[in-house]
C-alpha positions, -999 to 999 in steps of 0.1 A, spaced: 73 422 548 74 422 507 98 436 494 83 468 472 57 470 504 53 510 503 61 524 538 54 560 532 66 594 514 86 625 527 97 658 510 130 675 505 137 703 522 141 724 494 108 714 472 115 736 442 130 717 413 144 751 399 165 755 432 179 722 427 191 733 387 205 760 404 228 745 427 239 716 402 250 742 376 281 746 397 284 707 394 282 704 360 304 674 346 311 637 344 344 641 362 326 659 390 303 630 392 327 608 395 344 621 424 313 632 445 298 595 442 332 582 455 334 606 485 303 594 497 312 558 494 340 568 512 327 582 536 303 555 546 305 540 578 282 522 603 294 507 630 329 505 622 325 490 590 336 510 561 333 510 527 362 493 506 353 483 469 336 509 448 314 492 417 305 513 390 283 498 363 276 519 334 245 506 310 231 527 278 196 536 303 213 541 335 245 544 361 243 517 393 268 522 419 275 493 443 290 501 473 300 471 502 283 491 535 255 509 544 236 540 549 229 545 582 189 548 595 169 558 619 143 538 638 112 566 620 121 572 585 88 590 580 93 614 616 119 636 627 151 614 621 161 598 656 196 593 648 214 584 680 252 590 668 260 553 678 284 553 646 313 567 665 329 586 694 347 606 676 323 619 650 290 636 656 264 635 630 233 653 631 208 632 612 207 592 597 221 588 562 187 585 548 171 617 562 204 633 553 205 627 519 165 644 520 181 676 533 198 688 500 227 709 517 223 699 555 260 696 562 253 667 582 290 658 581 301 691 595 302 685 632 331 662 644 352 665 678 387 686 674 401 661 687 440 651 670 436 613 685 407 610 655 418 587 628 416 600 592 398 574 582 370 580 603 370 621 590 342 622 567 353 639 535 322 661 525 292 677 535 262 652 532 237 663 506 258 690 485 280 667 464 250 644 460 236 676 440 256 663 412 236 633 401 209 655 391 227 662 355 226 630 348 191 618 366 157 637 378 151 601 398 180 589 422 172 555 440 192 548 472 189 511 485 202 500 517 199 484 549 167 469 543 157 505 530 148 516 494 144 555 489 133 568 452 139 605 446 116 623 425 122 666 435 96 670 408 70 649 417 39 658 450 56 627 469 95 636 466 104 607 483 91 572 484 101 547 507 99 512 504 113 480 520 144 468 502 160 432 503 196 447 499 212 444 535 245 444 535 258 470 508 246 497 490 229 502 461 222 537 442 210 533 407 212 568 385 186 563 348 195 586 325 170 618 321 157 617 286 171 645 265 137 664 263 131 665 294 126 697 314 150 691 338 181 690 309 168 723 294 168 737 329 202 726 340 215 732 303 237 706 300 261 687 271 249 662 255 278 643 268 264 638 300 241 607 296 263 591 270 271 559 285 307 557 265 311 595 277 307 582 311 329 553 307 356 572 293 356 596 320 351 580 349 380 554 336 401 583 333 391 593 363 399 565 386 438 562 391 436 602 404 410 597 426 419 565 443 451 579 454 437 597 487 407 584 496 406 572 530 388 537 529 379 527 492 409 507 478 391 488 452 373 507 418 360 485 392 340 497 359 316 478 338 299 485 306 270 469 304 282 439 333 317 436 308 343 448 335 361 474 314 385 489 343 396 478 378 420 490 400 433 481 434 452 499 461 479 486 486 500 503 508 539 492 523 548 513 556 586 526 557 583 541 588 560 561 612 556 587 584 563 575 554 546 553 531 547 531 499 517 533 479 509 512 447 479 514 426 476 485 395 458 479 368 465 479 332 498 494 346 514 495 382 518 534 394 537 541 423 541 566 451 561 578 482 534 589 505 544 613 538 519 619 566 514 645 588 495 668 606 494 706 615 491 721 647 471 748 640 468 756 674 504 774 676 496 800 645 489 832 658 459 836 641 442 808 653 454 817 687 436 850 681 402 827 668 399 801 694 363 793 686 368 792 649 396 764 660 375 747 683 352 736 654 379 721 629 385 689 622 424 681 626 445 692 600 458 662 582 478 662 550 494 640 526 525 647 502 523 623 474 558 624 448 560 594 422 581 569 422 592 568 382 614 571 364 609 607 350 591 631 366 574 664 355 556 694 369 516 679 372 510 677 409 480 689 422 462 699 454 438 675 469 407 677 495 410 637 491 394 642 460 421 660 429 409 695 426 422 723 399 449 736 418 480 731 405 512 729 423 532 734 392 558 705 406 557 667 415 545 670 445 508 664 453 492 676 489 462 659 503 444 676 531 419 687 554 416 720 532 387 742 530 377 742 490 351 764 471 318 754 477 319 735 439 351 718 457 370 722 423 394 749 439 407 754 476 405 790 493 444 805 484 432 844 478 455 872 492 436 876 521 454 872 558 422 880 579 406 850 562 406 823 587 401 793 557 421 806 534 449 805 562 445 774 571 449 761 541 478 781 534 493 766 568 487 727 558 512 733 530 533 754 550 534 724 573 539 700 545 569 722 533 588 718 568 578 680 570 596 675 533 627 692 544 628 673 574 626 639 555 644 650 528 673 623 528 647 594 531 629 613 500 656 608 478 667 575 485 633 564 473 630 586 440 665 582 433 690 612 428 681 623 391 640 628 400 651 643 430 674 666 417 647 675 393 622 685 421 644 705 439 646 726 406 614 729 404 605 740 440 633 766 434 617 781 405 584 780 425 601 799 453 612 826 426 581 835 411 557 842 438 566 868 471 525 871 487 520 848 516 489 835 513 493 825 475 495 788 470 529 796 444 546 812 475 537 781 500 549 757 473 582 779 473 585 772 508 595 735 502 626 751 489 632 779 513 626 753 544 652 730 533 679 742 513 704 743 539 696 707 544 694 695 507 733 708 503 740 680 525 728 653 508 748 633 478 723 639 449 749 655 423 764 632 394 802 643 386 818 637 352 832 607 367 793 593 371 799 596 409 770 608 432 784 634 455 769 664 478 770 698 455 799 715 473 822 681 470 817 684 427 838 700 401 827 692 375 791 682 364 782 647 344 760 660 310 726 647 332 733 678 356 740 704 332 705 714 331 704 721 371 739 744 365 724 774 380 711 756 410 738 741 422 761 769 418 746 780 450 757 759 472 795 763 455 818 783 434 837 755 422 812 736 401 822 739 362 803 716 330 813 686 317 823 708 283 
């Protein structure tokens, strides 16, 4: 076969172009972008092999991302996709990656076996076909090439979807040309004039990077280009402590580093799932990640994360990665006030879970952050655990890192006397100048405790 040989056309499922501008006004932004394209590397699998090394080359006409696997495909691109699931057990898909990607919105990664024994790196991340929304702010003409497939995208156009043969096997290639600024589609979707700005793009998606790479399941290599110059690269590697715990490290033009604590939720002993067995039946086990640096100050920046940083704030160190259920824009997870919401209680429970699993493992915590950032945190969750008293809101769960473990955290040697020793807080008399600040605190667990002045 040639290479361009034309093997026929198909339409999207939704053939308006002003339902498309619709949906990507809640998608709006470089940032956003930038995440949605790495979930999908992500989640790309066939066969077993995933995708590892995430290629982003940024040119003054166009994006190309580079990804090292491959969209899955049917044996009839041009019929009703025959997609036989041969990808894995565990994970039930309903269509190819290629007819997917047609079906703006399908969901096509929605339907996976609640089954605890599933890795989470086999969990696909988002919902085929909504994220991939996004590119339209930046493009009216997407081009996916793969597997000896190429598809152009064109929602505008009488043949939406062209399909040609494609001499990339192996990896991935979606290449993303800039829509022209007077082009319908801009006016339509009303975006900044930031958006095809190739430095824009650099910038953010540089910025971007360190963030993202923290969670994601399979990807543990970004690197940036301008124009084929690499600008940016980073590379992930993890060191395992123990069953639970782990080391991760991220460098680049600096070396970040964080203690990373796994676990998982059984959702299946909260009454409210009890009461919603079929609601359970479809969820995909309830993973989660807490994620504290390893520095040597900390502050109050952590976030939320569905693998990808969202916009809630945990107003401490501490970052939680999980199998939440966000917004449909996937910039905030489901936290309202709500306790006959099923979602927004399950997400309330991962942290809930996360909060018993940090008090548990509290000891190994702070021998790896070291006594002074640790001391710090436990401040912080304190204050969280003042501040909020509703249930469901995400303030309150945070607080629960405090309530769960305080009776524990008394026993551990985290205090620094005036005599620079580190002792438990009812064995000190008086504070060293770097505790002062955490007076009030410790005071709790004894009566004794006086300043260094």
């Amino acid at each position: 076969m040639n290479e361009k040989e034309v093997l026929g056309y198909s339409t999207l499922n939704i053939n308006i172009t002003n339902s498309i501008i619709q949906r990507v006004k809640d998608m709006i932004g470089l940032d956003f972008l930038f995440y949605e394209l790495l979930q999908n590397a992500d989640d790309s699998n066939l066969q077993g092999k995933r995708a590892t090394h995430f290629v982003c080359r940024v040119y003054n006409d166009k994006i190309v991302i580079n990804i090292d696997s491959v969209f899955t495909r049917c044996d009839k691109i041009l019929e009703e996709c025959t997609w036989d699931n041969q990808n894995n057990k565990n994970i039930k898909t309903k269509k190819c990656d290629f007819h997917a990607i047609l079906e703006i919105s399908s969901g096509n990664k929605d339907l996976i076996t609640s089954n605890s024994n599933t890795k989470i790196e086999d969990i696909p991340i988002g919902k085929f076909g909504v994220g991939f929304l996004s590119v339209y702010q930046i493009t009216s003409v997407p081009q996916i090439e793969s597997n000896g497939l190429s598809l152009k995208i064109d929602p505008a156009a009488k043949q939406q979807g062209t399909w040609t043969t494609s001499e990339i096997l192996e990896e991935t290639k979606i290449t993303l040309p800039f829509v022209k600024k007077n082009d319908d589609w801009t006016h339509g979707i009303n975006i900044s004039k930031e958006i095809n700005n190739p430095d824009s793009v650099l910038k953010t998606f540089i910025n971007c990077s360190t963030e993202t790479l923290k969670f994601l399941k399979n990807i543990n290599k970004i690197s940036i280009y301008y124009n084929d110059k690499l600008e940016h690269e980073l590379i992930k590697s993890k060191t395992k402590i123990s069953e639970e715990i782990q080391v991760l490290e991220i460098t680049g033009n600096k070396t970040e580093k964080y203690l990373i604590i796994n676990g998982i939720s059984e959702m299946k002993n909260i009454d409210i799932f009890k009461e919603n067995s079929d609601f359970l039946k479809k969820q995909r086990p309830a993973y989660y990640q807490i994620a504290i640096p390893i520095k040597d100050e900390l502050n109050n920046s952590g976030k939320l994360f569905a693998f990808l940083p969202t916009e809630n704030y945990t107003h401490c160190p501490i970052d939680i990665n999980g199998m939440f259920f966000p917004l449909t824009s996937r910039k905030l997870i489901k936290f309202q006030n709500d306790f006959t919401n099923l979602e927004a209680n399950w997400n309330s429970q991962i942290v809930k879970a996360a909060a018993k699993k940090f008090a548990k493992l509290a000891n190994e915590i702070l021998k790896i952050i070291g006594y002074k950032n640790f001391i710090f945190l436990l401040n912080s969750l304190r204050d969280l655990r003042n501040k909020s008293t509703s249930q469901n809101n995400l303030d309150y769960c945070m607080g629960l890192f405090w309530e769960e473990g305080k009776e524990n955290f008394r026993e551990l040697k985290f205090v620094e006397t005036i005599e620079k020793r580190i002792e438990k807080p009812e064995n000190v008399v008086i504070l060293h100048n770097n505790a002062v600040k955490h007076f009030e605190m410790i005071s709790k667990w004894s009566d004794r405790i006086t300043s260094e002045d």
